[in-house]
C-alpha positions in Angstrom: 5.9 4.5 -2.7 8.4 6.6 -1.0 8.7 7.5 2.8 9.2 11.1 2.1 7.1 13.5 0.0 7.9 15.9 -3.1 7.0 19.3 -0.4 9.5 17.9 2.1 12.0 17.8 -0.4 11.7 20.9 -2.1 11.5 22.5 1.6 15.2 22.1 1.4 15.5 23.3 -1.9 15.9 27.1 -2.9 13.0 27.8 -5.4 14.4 29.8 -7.7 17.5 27.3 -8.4 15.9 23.8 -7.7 12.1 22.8 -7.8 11.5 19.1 -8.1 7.8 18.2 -9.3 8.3 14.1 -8.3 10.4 12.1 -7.2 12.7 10.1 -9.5 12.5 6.6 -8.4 16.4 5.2 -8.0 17.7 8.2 -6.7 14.9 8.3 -3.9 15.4 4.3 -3.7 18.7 5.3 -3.3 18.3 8.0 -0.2 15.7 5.5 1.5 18.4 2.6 1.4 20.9 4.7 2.8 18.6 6.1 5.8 16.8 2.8 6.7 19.9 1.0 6.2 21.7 2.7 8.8 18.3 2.7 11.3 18.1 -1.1 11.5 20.9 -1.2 13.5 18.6 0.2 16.3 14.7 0.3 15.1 12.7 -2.3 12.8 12.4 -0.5 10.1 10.8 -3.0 7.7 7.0 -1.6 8.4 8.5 2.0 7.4 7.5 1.9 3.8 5.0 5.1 3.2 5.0 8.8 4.7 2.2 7.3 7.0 4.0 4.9 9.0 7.2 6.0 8.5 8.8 8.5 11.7 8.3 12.4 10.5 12.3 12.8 11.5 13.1 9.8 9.4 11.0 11.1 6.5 13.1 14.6 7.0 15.6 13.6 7.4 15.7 11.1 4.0 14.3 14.0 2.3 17.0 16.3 3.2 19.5 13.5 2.1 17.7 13.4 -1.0 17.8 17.0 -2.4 21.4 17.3 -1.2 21.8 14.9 -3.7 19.4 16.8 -6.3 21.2 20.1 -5.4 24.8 18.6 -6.4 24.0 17.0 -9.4 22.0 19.7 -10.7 25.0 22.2 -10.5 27.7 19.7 -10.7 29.0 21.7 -14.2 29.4 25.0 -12.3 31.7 23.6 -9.6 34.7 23.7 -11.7 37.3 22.9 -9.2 35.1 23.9 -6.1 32.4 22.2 -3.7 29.2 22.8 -3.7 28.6 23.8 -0.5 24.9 23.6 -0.3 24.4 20.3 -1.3 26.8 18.9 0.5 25.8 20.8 3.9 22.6 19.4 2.8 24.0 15.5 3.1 26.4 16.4 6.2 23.2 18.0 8.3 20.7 14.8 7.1 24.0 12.5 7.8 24.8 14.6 11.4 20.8 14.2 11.9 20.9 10.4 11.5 23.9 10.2 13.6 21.6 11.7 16.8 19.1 9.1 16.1 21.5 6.7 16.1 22.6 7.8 19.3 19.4 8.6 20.9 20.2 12.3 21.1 17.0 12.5 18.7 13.8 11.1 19.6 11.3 9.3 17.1 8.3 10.2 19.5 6.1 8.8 16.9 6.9 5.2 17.5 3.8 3.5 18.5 6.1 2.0 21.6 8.0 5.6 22.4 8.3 6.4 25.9 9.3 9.8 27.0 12.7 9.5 28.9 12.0 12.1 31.1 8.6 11.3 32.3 8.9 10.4 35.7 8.3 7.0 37.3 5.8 6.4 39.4 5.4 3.1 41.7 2.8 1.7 42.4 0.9 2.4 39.5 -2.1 0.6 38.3 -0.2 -2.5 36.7 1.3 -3.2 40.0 -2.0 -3.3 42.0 -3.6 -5.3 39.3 -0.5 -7.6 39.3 -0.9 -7.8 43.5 -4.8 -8.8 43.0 -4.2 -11.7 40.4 -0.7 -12.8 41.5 0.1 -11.4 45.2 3.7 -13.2 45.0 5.3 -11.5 42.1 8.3 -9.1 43.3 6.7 -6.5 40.9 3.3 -6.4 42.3 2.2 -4.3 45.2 -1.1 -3.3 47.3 -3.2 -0.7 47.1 -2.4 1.5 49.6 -4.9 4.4 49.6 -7.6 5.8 46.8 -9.0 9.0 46.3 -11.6 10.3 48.6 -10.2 8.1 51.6 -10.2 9.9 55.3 -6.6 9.4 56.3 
């Protein structure tokens, strides 16, 4: 089963030039391997194997790979001496797209362990005074200091 769906793909695609009704097996196979590939460098992606565990940007983004791919070969003939420039804006965007992943300037905020980077840091928080009342010596652990409802 693929990590990306047949809708995300033809959401690339123009309708009246390119409408995919499945997926064809090696060449999806093919986009997958590319994308996850070049993700294990940062992520464990060995549990990404359907659309429902897989990251929604990693499914767009494989899907976007995929129907440049679909897009080039289709009109391949036509491009007698030119580019096509669709399909292979296509690959350069899901390519520039895995690129910020890669470097963190795009989130997977649907990781089960994702943590926004700009959520601020509170201290103490409720890990710490638990930590203080079951191991009062631990650098990390701290009192309570006050609760709600308390006179000051």
């Amino acid at each position: 089963m693929a990590i990306f769906s047949v809708a995300q793909v033809n959401a690339w695609l123009d309708p009246t030039k390119a409408v995919i009704s499945s997926l064809e097996t090696e060449t999806a196979s093919a986009a997958e391997q590319h994308i996850l590939a070049s993700l294990e460098t940062r992520f464990d992606t060995s549990t990404w194997t359907t659309t429902g565990n897989t990251p929604e940007l990693v499914q767009i983004c494989t899907a976007m790979y995929y129907a440049g791919n679909i897009y080039r070969r289709s009109y391949s003939e036509d491009l007698i001496g030119g580019t096509d420039n669709y399909g292979d804006q296509l690959m350069g965007d899901a390519t520039n797209l895995l690129r910020g992943i890669l470097d963190g300037g795009q989130e997977l905020r649907d990781l089960a362990d994702y943590k926004n980077p700009d959520e601020p840091l509170l201290y103490p928080n409720n890990t710490s005074t638990t930590l203080y009342d079951t191991d009062p010596r631990n650098k990390d652990a701290t009192p309570q200091v006050f609760a709600m409802n308390q006179v000051f």
